[in-house]
N, C-alpha and C positions, 0 to 999 in steps of 0.2 A: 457761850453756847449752852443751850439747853442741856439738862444731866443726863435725861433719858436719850440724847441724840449724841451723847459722848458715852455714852457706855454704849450704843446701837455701835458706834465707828470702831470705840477698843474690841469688840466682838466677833467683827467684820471683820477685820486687820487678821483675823487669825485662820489658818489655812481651812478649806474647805469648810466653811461656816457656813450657815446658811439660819433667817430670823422665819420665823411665822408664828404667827398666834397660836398659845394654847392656853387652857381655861382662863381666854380673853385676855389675856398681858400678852407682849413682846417675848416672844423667850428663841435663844438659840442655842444651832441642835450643829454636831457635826455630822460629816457627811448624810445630814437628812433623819437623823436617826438617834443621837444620845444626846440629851439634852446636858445642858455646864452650864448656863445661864438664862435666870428667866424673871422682868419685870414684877416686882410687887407692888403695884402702884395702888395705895392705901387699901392693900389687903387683909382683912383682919386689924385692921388699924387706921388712923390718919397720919401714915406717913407714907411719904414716898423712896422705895429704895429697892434693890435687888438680891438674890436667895444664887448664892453658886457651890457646886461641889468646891471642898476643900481636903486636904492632906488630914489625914488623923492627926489631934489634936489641936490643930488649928485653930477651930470655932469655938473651943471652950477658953484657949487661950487672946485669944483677939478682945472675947467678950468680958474676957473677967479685965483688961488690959483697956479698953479705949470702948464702954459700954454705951457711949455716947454715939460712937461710930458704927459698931456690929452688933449686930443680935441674934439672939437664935431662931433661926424662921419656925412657922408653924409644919409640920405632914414632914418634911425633910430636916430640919435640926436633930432629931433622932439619929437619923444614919451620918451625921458629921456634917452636915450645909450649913453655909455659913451666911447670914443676913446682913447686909452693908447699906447703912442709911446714906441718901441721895439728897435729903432734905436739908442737911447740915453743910458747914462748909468739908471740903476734903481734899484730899493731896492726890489727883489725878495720875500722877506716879507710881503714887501707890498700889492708887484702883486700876491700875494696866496690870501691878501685880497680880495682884486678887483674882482678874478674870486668869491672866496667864497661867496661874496654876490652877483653878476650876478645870482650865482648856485642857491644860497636860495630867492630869485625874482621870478623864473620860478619853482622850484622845487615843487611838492605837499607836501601836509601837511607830507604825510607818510615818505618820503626822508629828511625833515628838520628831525622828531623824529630821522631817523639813524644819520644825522649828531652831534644831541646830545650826542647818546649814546657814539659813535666814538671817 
């Protein structure tokens, strides 16, 4: 499967998601409104990969740890986002992690209770 259409599915998978275009990549918002994940498809670069909220410290720790993997995006690596290359190979596992805490970062209280119940 395509990388871009398995990170579209792990995105979707997660309660009230919703994808549309914003400055022209793929990116998803929850309920319509906070964005947690969004296509960097050779933004500022020639790779391909995606930019999501992450937990404080995270992104520094990812990238000084596997910098083949993560990087720090451009506009949001400041506030703690985290850049995950799509070009490389990857542990799709993993990358379910990655989005799942981006998701529960922005999600309200009431959408973490669903993701428990789930």
């Amino acid at each position: 499967m395509d990388p871009v259409d398995r990170l579209r599915e792990l995105c979707l998978a997660l309660p009230e998601t919703t994808e549309r275009l914003s400055h022209g990549e793929p990116t998803w918002f929850i309920r319509g409104r906070k964005v947690f994940v969004t296509l960097a498809d050779h933004h500022h670069d020639n790779r391909l990969g995606f930019w999501c909220a992450a937990p404080p410290g995270t992104s520094e720790a990812l990238v000084t740890e596997d910098p083949e993997l993560y990087f720090r995006p451009p506009y949001v690596g400041g506030r703690g986002w985290l850049g995950v290359y799509l070009d490389v190979p990857v542990n799709w596992d993993e990358i379910r992690d990655v989005v799942t805490e981006a998701y529960l970062m922005v999600a309200p209280k009431s959408l973490h209770a669903r993701m428990r119940e789930g």
